[in-house]
C-alpha positions in Angstrom: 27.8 -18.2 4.1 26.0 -17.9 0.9 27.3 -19.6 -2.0 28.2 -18.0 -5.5 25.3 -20.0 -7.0 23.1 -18.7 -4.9 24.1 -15.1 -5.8 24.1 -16.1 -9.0 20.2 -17.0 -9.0 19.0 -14.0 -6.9 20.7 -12.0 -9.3 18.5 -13.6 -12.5 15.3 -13.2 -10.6 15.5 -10.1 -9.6 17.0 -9.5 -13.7 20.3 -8.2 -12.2 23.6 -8.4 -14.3 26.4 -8.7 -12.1 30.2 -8.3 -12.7 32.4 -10.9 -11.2 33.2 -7.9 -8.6 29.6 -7.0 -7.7 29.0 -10.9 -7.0 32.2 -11.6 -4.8 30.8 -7.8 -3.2 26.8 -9.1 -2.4 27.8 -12.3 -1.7 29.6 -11.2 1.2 26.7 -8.5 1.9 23.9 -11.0 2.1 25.9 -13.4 4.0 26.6 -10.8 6.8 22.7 -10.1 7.1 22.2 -13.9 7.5 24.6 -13.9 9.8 22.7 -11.3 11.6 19.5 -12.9 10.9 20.8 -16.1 13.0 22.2 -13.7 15.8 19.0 -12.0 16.4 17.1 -15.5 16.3 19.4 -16.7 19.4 17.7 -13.5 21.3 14.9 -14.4 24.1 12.0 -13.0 23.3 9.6 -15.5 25.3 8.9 -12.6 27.9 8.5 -9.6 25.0 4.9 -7.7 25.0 3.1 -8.6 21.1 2.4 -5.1 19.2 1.3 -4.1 16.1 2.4 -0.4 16.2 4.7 1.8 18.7 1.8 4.4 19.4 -1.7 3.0 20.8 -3.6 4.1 18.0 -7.7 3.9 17.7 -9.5 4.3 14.5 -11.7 7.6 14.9 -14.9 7.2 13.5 -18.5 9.1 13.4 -22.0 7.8 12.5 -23.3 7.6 8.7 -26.0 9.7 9.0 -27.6 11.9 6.1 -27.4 15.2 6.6 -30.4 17.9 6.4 -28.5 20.0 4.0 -28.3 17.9 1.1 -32.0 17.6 0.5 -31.5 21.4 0.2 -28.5 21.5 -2.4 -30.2 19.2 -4.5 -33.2 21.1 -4.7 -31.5 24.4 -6.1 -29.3 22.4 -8.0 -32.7 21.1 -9.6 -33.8 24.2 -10.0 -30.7 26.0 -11.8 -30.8 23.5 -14.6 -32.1 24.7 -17.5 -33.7 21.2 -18.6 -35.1 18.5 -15.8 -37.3 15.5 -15.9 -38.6 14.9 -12.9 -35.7 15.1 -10.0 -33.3 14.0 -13.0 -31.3 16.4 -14.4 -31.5 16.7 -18.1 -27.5 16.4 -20.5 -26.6 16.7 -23.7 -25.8 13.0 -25.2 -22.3 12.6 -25.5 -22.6 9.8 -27.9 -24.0 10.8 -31.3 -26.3 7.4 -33.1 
């Protein structure tokens, strides 16, 4: 069983301010789940299959590869600007000297 004390000091890390009733209350709490902790620990699990998710799950992936159509967007972009220099589209300076 989990001591007072130790209720105590959970409670100041985790900045909790606890009544004399809510201590006597988690104490008892997180004593049942170590209790429970210590019962699923006695369980053998020598013969259990290792998995890292419920659902066999690949990642989906598709080639990086550059795509015909940008070469095209960037050239009317280009062109639709009212100032360019070069393949450098031309702003007004948002900083003022």
């Amino acid at each position: 069983m989990i001591s007072e004390r130790d209720v105590k000091h959970i409670a100041k890390l985790a900045r909790l301010g606890l009544t004399s009733t809510e201590l006597e209350k988690f104490q008892k709490e997180l004593s049942s789940i170590l209790s429970y902790i210590e019962k699923l620990k006695e369980v053998d699990i020598s013969r259990a299959e290792i998995v890292s998710h419920s659902v066999k799950v690949g990642n989906v992936t598709r080639e990086d590869v550059a795509r015909d159509k940008k070469e095209k967007i960037e050239n009317k972009i280009i062109e639709l600007m009212p100032e360019t220099k070069g393949r450098y589209l031309k702003v007004k300076p948002i900083f003022q000297v």
